[in-house]
TIGU-136845 format. One record per residue: x, y, z of N, C-alpha, C, O, CB in turn; residue in one letter. Coordinates in steps of 0.1 Angstrom, whole numbers, padded with zeros to 4 digits, always signed. Atoms other than C-alpha are relative to their C-alpha. Glycine has a CB too. Layout:
# TIGU-136845
XYZXYZXYZXYZXYZa
...
# end
This chain:
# TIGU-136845
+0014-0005+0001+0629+0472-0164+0000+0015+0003+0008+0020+0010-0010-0008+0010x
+0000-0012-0002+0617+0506-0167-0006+0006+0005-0017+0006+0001+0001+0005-0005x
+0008-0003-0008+0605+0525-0142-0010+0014-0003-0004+0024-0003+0006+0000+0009x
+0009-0009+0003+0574+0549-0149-0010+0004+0014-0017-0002+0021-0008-0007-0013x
+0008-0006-0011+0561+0574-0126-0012+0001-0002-0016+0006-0013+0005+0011+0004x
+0017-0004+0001+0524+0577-0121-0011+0011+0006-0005+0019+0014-0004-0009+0004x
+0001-0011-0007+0501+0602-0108-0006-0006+0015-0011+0001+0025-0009+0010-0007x
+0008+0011-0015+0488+0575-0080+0014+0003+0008+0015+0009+0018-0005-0023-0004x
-0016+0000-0010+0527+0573-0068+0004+0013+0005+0011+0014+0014+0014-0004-0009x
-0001-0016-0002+0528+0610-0065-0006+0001+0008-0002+0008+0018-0004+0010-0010x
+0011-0005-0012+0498+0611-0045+0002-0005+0011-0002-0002+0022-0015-0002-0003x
-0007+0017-0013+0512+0580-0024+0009+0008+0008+0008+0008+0020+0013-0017-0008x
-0011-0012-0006+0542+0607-0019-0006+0011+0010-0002+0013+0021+0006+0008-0014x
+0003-0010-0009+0523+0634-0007-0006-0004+0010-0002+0000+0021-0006+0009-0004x
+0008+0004-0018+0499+0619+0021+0013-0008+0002+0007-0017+0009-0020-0013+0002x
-0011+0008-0008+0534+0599+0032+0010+0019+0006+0016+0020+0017+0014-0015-0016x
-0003-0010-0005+0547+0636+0036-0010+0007+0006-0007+0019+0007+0005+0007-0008x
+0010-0006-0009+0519+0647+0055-0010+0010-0007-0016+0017+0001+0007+0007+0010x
+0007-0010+0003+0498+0667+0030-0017-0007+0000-0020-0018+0003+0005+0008-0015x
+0017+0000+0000+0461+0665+0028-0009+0000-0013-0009+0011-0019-0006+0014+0008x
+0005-0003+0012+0440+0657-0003-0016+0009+0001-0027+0007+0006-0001-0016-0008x
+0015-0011+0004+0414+0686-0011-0003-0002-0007+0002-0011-0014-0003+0012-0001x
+0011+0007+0007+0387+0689-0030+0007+0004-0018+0017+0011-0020-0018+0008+0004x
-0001-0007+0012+0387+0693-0070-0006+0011-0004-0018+0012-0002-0003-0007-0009x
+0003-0007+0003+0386+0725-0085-0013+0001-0013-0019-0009-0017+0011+0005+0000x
+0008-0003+0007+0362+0738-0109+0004+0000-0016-0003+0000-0025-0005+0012+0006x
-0009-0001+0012+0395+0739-0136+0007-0015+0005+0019-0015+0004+0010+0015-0001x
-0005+0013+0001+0401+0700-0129+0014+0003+0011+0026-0002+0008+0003-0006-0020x
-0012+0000-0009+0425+0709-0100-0003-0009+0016-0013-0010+0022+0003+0017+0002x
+0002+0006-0007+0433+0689-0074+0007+0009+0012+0017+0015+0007+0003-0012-0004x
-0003-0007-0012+0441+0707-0037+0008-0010+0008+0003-0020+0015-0014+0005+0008x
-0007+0009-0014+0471+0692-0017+0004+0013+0013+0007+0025+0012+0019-0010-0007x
-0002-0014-0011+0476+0713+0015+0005-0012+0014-0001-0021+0020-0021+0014+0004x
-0006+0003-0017+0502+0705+0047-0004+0008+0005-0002+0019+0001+0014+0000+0005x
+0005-0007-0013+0485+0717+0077+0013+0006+0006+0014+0018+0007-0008-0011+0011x
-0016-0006-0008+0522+0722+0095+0004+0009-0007+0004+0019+0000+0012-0009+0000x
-0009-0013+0006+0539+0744+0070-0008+0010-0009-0004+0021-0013+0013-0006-0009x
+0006-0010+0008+0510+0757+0051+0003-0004-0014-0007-0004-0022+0006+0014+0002x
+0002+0007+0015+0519+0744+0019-0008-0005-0009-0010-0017-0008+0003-0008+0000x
+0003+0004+0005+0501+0741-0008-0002-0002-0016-0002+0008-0022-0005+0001+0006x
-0002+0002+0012+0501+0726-0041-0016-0006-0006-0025-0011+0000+0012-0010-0002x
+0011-0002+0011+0476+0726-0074+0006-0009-0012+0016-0006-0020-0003+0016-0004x
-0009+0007+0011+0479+0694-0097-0012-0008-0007-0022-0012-0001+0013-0012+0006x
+0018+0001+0009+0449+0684-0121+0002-0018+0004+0010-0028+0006-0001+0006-0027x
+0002+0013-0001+0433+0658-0117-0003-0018-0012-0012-0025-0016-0009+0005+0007x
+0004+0010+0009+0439+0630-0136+0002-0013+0000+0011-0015+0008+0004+0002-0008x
-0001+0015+0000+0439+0594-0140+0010-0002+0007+0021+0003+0004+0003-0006-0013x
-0008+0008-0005+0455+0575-0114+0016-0007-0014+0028-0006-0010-0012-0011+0006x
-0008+0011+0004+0476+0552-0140+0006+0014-0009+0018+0013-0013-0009-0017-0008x
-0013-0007+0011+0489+0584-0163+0012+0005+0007+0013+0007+0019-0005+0014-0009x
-0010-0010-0007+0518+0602-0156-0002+0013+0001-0010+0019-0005+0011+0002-0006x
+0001-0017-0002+0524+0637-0142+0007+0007-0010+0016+0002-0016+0007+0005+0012x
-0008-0008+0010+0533+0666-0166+0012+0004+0007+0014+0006+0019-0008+0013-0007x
-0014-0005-0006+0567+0676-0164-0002+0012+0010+0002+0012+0021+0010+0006-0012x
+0000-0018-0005+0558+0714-0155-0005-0006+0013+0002-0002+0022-0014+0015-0009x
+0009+0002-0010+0537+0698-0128+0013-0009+0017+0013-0010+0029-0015-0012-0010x
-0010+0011-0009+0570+0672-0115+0012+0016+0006+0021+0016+0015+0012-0018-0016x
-0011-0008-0005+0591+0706-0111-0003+0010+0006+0004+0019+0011+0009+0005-0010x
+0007-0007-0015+0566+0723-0092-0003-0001+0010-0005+0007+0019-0009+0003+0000x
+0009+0010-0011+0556+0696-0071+0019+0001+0007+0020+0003+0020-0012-0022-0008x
-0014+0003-0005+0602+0692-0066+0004+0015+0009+0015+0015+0015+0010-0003-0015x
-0002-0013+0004+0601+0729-0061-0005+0009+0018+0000+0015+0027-0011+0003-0017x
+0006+0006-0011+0579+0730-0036+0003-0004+0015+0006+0002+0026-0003-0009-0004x
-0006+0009-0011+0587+0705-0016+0010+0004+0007+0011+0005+0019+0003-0013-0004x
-0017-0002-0008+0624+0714-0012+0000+0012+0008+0008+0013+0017+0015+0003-0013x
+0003-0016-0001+0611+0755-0005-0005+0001+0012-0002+0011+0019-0009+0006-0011x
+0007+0005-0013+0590+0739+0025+0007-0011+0010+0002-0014+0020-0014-0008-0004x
-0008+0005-0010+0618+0718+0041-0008-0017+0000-0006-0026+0008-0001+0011+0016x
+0001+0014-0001+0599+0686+0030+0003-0015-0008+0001-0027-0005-0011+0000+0003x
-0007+0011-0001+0615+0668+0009+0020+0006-0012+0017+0014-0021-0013-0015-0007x
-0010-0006+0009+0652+0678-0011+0002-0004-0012-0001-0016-0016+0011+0000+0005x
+0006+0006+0014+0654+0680-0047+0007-0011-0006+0002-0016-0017+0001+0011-0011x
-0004+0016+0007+0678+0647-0053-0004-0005+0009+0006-0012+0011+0016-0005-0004x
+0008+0012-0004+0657+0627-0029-0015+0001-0012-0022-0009-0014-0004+0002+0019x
+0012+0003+0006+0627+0635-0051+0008+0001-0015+0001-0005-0023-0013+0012+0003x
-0006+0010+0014+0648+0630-0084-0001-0015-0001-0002-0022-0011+0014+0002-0002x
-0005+0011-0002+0652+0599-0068-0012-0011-0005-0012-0021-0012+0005+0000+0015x
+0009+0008+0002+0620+0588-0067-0010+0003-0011-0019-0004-0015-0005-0001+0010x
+0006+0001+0015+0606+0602-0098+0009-0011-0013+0004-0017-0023+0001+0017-0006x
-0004+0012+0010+0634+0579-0116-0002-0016+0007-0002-0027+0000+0016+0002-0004x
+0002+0013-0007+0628+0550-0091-0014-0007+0004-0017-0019+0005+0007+0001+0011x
+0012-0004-0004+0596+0557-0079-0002-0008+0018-0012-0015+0020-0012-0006-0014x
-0003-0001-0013+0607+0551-0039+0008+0008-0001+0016+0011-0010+0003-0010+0007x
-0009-0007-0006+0623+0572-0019+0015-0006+0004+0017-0018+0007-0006+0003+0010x
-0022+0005-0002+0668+0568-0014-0005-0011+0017-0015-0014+0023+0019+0025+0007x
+0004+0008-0016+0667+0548+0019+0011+0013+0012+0013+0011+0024+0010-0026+0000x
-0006-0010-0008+0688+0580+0034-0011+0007+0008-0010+0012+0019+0008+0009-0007x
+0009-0011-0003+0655+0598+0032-0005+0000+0013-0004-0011+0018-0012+0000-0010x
+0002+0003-0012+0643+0604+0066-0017+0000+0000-0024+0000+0010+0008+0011+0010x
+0015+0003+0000+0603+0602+0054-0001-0015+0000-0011-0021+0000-0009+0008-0012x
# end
């Protein structure tokens, strides 16, 4: 079976890393922001059940790894699996 990432599982990802969902922008953007490191990411808002755009999966990987919260083959991991490796320490 094949596994298809979504933008619900993404969002599942970030509040499990600690970010915070803000509000929607005025350009269909969605506000994630870690209080701890300051971090924050801009990812439109769309349908739970679609997928994320690519540009959007190598910003969000990019990110993450740049802020110490998650590294970029644990989040390969779970964009092809859609969980995290069981190494991951989140």
């Amino acid at each position: 079976m094949t596994h298809r990432l979504t933008n619900k599982m993404l969002n599942q990802l970030l509040l499990k890393l600690g970010f915070e969902r803000g509000h929607v922008t005025k350009m269909r953007q969605r506000i994630w922001r870690h209080p701890e490191s300051g971090c924050a990411l801009f990812l439109p808002a769309n349908k739970a059940r679609e997928a994320p755009r690519p540009a959007d999966l190598v910003g969000v990987k990019a990110q993450l790894n740049c802020h110490g919260h998650l590294d970029e083959e644990a989040f390969d991991f779970f964009a092809a699996e859609g969980k995290l490796p069981a190494r991951s320490s989140v």
